[in-house]
N, C-alpha and C positions, 0 to 999 in steps of 0.2 A: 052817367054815360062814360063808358072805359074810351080811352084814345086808343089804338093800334102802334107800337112802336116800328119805327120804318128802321130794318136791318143795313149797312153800310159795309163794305170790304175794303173801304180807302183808308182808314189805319193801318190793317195787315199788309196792304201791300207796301206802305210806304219801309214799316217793320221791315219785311223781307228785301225791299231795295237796299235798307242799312246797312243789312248783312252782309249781302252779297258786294256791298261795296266796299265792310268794312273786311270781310274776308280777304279780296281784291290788294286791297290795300296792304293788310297781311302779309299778301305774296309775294308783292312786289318787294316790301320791307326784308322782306327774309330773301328774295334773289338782290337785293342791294347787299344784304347785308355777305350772303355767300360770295359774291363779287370782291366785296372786300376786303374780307380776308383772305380768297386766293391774291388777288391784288396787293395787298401789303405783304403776303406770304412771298409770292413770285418776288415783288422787288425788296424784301431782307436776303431772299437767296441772291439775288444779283449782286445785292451789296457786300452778303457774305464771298460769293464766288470771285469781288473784284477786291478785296481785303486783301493788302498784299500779302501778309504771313500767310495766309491762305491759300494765295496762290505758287508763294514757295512750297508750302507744305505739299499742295496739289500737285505739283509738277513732279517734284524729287522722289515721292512717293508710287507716283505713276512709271516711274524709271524703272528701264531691266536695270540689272546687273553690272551691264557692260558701258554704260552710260554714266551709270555713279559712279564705275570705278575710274573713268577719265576725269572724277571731279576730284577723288578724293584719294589721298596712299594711304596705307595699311604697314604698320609695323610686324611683318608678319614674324620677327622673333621673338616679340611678348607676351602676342596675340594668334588666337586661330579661331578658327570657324566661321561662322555667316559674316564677314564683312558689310558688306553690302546693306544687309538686313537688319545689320544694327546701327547704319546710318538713317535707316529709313525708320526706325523707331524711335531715333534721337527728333527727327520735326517733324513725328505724329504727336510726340510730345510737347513740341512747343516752347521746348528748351533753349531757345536762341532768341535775339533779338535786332530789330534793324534799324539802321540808321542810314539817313539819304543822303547822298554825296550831293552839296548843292549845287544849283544851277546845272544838274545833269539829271539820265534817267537812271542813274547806278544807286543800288543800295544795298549798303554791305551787312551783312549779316554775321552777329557774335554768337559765342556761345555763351554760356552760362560765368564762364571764367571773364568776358570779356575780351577773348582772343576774337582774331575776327576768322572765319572759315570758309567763306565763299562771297560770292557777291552775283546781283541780279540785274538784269536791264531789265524795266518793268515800262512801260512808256502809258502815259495818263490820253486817251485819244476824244475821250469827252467827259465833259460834265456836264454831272445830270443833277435834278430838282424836281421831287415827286411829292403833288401833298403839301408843298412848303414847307415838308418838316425831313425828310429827305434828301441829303445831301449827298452826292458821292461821286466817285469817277471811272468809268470804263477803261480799265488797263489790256494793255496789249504785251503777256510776257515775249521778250524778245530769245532771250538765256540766260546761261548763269555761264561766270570768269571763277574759274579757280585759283586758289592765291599759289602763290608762288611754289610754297612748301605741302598744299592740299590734304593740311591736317586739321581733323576734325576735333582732335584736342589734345594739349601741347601741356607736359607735367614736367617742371623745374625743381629740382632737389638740392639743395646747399645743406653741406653737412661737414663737423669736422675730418680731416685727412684719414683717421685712427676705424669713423665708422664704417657700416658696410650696408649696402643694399640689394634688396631681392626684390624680384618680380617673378610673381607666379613661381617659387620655390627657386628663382635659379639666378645665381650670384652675378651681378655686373660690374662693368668696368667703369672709372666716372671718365667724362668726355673732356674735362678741365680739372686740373687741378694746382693750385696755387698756396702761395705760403705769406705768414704774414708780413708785410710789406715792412722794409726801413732795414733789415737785416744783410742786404747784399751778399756776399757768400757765405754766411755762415751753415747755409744746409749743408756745405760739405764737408763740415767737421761736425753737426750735432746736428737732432731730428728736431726740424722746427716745426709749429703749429701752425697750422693751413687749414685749407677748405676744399672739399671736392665738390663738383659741380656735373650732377647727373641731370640729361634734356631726353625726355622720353616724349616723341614727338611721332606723329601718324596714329594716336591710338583714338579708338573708337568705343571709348571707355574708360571710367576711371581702373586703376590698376591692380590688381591683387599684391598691394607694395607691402615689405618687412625692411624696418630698419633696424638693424645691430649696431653693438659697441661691446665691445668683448664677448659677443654672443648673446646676449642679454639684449631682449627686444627693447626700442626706442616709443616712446609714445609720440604721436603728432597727431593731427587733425589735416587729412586729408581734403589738398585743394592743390589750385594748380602752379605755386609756388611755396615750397616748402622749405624752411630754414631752420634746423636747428643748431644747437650746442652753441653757437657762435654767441659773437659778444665779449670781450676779453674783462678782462675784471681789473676795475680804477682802486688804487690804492693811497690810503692816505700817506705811506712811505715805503724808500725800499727796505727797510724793518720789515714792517707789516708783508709786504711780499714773498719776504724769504731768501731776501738778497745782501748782503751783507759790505758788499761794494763800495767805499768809501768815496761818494760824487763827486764830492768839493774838493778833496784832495786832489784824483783826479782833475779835473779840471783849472785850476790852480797849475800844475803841472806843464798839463796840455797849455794854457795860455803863454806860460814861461816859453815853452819846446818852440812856441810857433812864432815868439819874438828872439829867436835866440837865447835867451835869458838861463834855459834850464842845465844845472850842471848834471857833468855824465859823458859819458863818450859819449863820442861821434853827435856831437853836440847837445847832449842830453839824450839821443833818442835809447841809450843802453840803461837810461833810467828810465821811460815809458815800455818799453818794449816790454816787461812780465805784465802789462794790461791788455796783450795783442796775441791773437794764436799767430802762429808763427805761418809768413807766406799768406796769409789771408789778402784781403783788399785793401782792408783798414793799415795791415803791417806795411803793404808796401806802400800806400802812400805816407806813411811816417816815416820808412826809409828813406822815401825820395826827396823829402823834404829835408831830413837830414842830410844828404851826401850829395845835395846837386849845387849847384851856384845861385838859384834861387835865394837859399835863407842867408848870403853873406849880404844881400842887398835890402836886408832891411836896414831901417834908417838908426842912427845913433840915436841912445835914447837914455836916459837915466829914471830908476824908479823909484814912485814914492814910496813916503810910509806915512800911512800905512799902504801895503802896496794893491790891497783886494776890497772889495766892498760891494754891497748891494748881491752877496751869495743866496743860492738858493736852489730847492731842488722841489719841482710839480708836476701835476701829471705823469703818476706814476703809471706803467700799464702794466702788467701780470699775464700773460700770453700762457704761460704753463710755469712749471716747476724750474724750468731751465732757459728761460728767454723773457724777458724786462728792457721796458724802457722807460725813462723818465725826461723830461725836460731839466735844462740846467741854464742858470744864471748867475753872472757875476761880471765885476767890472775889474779890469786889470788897469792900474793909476801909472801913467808914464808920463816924462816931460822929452817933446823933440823941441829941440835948440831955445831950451827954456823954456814951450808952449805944453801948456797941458794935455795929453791927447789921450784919451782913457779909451782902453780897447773892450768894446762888449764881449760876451759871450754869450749868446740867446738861441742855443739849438739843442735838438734833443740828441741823447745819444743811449744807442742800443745793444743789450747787453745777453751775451750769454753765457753759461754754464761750462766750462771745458776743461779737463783735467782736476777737476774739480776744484778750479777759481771763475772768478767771473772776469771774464773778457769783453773788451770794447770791440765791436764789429765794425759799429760805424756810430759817424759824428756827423748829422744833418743839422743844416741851420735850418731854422723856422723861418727864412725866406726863401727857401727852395719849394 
């Protein structure tokens, strides 16, 4: 005898309740999940839009014309054209960097050189914490201070006297120029070696720069302080230099002239004098020293023998063909009222070129 099977719908329903709940469920996962990432979306842009370089960028970029140009000058005889526009390309770029003035809300802003070009009040009015992993602060830009000089990049050129420089094809003039130190007047009887010193300041750009030396282009690496040729060249003697000047003679000399001791007219000094251009600095103070009442008051003195020792000559410098210095040393042996009193001589003395002998310019002690 067959049984009848009794048919049931309580599996398929339960089936289709899974479904529909795990579909349900589904939805919900996917509007969480669409939440989310607008949510993390919205607050990266917050966080980006509270980013201070961001908000420099943002502002400066958003500026007319007339607004930059109250932050910033323009060398307009180096330079032409879009001013304005290639400030606002310099921090689309991002080329700058900032640093916070502490315990304020100022932060000043470099360039790329490290020059500093502007500055911002940026004020921090909350912090915020999203997610726990979100940290950051809602800034309130207040303005920007323009520095003093309201240049956006500032190009320094040390170069010797002799080169020449160009920008954008047209010859300038330098803004300093100086000679090498320790010679006192000697540039007015021979051309001394120096340095020029060109400051190309307001540009909005590195330069279209050429440097010459007898026309003949200079190499450099372009940045915002540029030094060539300089550096004087150390010599192991004046031999080696090209000078043929006899130190220790001279000096020797000079130590006698300055104790009285040196014979010669006018009390030695007509036997120093072919070491001195005539009327210089160095000449009249050897004049003056000879012819005034000063040198009768040096003290009585008798000298040994031997009467020099511990000579010597270092720190040679080579400036050029025609200007040398060296250091000189020696001990000059005397007795005041029987007492030994040995006179040093430790200073350098600086020489040049002139009629073609070498001349003493000057005589600096190494405690000056």
């Amino acid at each position: 005898m067959k049984h009848a099977r009794v048919k049931t719908s309580e599996p398929k329903k339960k089936s289709k309740a899974f479904r529909i709940f795990l579909l349900a469920w589904i939805v919900v996962l996917l509007g969480l999940g669409v939440y989310a990432v607008f949510y993390v979306n919205g607050t990266l842009k917050e966080m980006q839009s509270n980013h201070v370089p961001q908000i420099v960028t943002d502002r400066i970029t958003a500026m007319g014309d007339d607004e930059i140009d109250k932050l910033f000058s323009y060398n307009r005889e180096l330079e032409s054209g879009d001013f304005s526009g290639r400030v606002r390309e310099f921090f689309k770029s991002g080329a700058f960097t900032l640093k916070k003035v502490p315990n304020s809300d100022i932060y000043n802003i470099y360039n790329e050189e490290d020059q500093l070009i502007l500055s911002a009040e940026i004020r921090k009015v909350e912090a915020v914490n999203k997610l726990g992993i979100f940290n950051y602060g809602i800034m309130d830009f207040k303005g920007f201070i323009p520095t003093e000089d309201k240049s956006l990049l500032t190009v320094e050129i040390t170069v010797p006297n002799e080169y020449s420089v160009h920008v954008g094809g047209k010859h300038i003039q330098p803004d300093k120029i100086s000679y090498a130190e320790g010679f006192k007047d000697a540039g007015n009887y021979v051309e001394l070696p120096g340095e020029s010193v060109y400051v190309l300041s307001n540009l909005t750009g590195w330069p279209d720069l050429r440097i010459t030396d007898g026309g003949k282009n200079v190499s450099f690496k372009m940045s915002s302080n540029i030094k060539l040729g300089l550096g004087y060249e150390e010599c192991a003697s004046l031999e080696a230099a090209g000078c043929d000047f006899d130190a220790i003679d001279f000096i020797q000399k000079w130590m006698k002239f300055m104790q009285n001791d040196l014979a010669g007219g006018k009390r030695g000094f007509n036997t120093l004098e072919p070491n001195f251009i005539k009327d210089s600095e160095q000449y009249n103070f050897a004049y003056a020293w000879a012819t005034n009442v000063d040198i009768t008051f040096v003290s009585d003195h008798v000298i040994m023998n031997p009467a020099f020792s511990d000579e010597g000559v270092t720190n040679v410098i080579k400036y050029s063909d025609d200007a040398v210095s060296f250091d000189g040393h020696i001990k000059y042996h005397i007795k005041v009222k029987g007492k030994e009193k040995p006179q040093t001589f430790n200073s350098t003395i600086y020489l040049v070129k002139y009629e073609d002998a070498w001349r003493v310019v000057n005589i600096r002690s190494k405690t000056q």
